[in-house]
C-alpha positions as a printed NumPy array, in Angstrom:
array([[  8.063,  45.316,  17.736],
       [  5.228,  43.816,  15.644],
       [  2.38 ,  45.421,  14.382],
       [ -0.853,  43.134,  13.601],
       [ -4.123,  44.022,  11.679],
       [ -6.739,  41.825,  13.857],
       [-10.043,  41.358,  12.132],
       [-13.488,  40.748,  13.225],
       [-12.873,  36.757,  13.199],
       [-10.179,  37.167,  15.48 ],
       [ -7.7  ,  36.35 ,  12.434],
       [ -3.964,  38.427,  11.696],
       [ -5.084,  40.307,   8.84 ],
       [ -1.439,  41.966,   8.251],
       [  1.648,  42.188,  10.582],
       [  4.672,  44.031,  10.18 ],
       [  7.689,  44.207,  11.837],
       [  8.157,  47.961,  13.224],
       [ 11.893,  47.226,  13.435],
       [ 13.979,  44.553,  11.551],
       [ 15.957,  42.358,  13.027],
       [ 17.185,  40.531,   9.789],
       [ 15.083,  39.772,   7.068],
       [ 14.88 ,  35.84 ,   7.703],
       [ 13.762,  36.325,  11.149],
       [ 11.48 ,  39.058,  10.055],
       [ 10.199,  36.785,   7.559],
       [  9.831,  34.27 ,  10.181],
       [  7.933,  36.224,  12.292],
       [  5.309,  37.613,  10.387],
       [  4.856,  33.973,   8.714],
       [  4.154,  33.212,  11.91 ],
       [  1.067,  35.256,  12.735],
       [ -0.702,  33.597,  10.238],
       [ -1.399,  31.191,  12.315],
       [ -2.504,  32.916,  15.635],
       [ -5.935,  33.302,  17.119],
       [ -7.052,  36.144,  18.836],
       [-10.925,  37.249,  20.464],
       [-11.891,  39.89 ,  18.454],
       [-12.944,  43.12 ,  20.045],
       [-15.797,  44.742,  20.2  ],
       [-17.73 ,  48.052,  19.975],
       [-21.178,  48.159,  21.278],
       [-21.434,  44.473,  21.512],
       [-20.206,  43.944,  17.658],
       [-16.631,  42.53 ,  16.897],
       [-14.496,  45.512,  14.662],
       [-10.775,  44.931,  13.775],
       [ -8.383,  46.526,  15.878],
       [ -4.653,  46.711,  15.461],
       [ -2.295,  45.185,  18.272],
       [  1.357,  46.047,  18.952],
       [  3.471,  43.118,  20.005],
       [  7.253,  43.963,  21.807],
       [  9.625,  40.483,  20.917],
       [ 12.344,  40.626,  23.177],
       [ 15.079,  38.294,  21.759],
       [ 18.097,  37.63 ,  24.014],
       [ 21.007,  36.259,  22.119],
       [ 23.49 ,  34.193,  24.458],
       [ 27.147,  33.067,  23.189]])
């Protein structure tokens, strides 16, 4: 699970994992958000930040 901070720009403001899968991948991850674009949302018309919750499924195959 990742846990994003989503400002009023539509920009990751923070993200945290909620539960590690190993610290490199972790680091991965969140690095990752950095980059990402979201459409902000909006009370009574005005863009606010909101936090998001993201479930990552990883399937790991022999």
């Amino acid at each position: 699970m990742l846990e994003m901070v989503i400002d009023e720009a539509g920009t990751v403001e923070s993200a945290v994992m909620g539960a590690s899968v190993t610290p490199t991948y972790d680091a991965l991850v969140v690095a990752a958000t950095k980059a990402w674009r979201y459409k902000p949302a909006t009370l009574n018309g005005a863009p606010v930040k909101f936090r998001k919750i993201l479930q990552i499924n990883i399937k790991v195959s022999p």
